[in-house]
N, C-alpha and C positions, 0 to 999 in steps of 0.2 A: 504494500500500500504506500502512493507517494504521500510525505507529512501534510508537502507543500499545498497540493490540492484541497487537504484538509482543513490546513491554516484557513486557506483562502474560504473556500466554502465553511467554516467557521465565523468569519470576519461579514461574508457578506450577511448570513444570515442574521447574527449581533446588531448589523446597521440595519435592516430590516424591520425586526423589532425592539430596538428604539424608533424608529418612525414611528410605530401603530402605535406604542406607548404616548410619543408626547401629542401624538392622533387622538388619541382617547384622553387623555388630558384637558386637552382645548378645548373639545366636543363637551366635557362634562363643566366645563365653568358656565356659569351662572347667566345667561343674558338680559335680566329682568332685575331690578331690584324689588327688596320686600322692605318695607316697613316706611314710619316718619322719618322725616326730614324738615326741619324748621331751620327758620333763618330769621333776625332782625332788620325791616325794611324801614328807613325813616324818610319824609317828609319836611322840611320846614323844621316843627319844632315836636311834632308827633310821629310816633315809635309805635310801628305796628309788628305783632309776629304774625310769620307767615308759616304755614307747616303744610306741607306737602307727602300726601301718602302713597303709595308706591305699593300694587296688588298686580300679579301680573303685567300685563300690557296695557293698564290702567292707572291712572294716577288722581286725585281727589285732593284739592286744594283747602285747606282751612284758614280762614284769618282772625284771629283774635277766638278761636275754638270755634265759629261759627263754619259752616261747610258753605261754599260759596259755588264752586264749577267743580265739574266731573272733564276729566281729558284723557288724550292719551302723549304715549312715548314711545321714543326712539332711542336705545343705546348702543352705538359701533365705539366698540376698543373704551375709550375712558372720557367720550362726547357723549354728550346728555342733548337730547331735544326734546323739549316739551312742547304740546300742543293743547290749548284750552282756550276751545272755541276759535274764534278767529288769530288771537293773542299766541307768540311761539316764544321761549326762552332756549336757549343755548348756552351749555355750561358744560363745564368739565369736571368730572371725575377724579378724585383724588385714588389711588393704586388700592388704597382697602376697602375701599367704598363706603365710607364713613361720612365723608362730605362731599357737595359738587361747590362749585363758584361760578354762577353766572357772569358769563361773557359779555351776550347779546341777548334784547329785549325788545319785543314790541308791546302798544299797548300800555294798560297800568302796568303791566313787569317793566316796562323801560324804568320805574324808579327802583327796580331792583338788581339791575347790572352793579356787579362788583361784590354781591352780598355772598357770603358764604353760608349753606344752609348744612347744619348736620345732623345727623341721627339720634335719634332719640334714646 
């Protein structure tokens, strides 16, 4: 029996499965967040919280604990987009998903670019 061929045919099949590994990996992280997320929004000289709930591919806005809009979202890699009603915020994702930071806003969220909302 040649080693060589062995070697080889050992090696390939090792790189092989490490693909499907970090394949299944990827595949099994999360694309959805779960739970609140609140953030302090201010105005002038009043301070509103704003909390944001995260169900699926569903998200559900609260201000000051009152439930105001139902939307949805979009999350690619560590971009957030929210959508409620005609109103979109665009935010980024912190690596453990504890917090995002609005980027970009239209709508009432335009006075919330720059706010960091976290989990509850």
């Amino acid at each position: 029996m040649d080693l060589s061929k062995l070697n080889k045919n050992w090696l390939i099949g090792g790189v092989v499965a490490l693909i499907v590994v970090i394949g299944a990996v990827v595949m099994m992280m999360p694309k959805h967040l779960d739970g609140a997320y609140s953030g302090e929004v201010s105005f002038l000289f009043i301070k509103n919280t704003d909390t944001l709930t995260f169900k699926g591919g569903e998200v559900t806005e609260h201000a000051d604990g009152d439930k105001t809009r139902k939307g949805t979202y979009t999350l690619k890699g560590d971009q957030l987009e929210i959508k409620l009603g005609i109103e979109t915020m665009k935010a980024t994702l912190t690596s453990d998903k504890k917090a995002f930071t609005i980027d970009a806003a239209s709508g009432d969220f335009a006075l919330a670019k720059g706010v960091t909302y976290t989990k509850k």
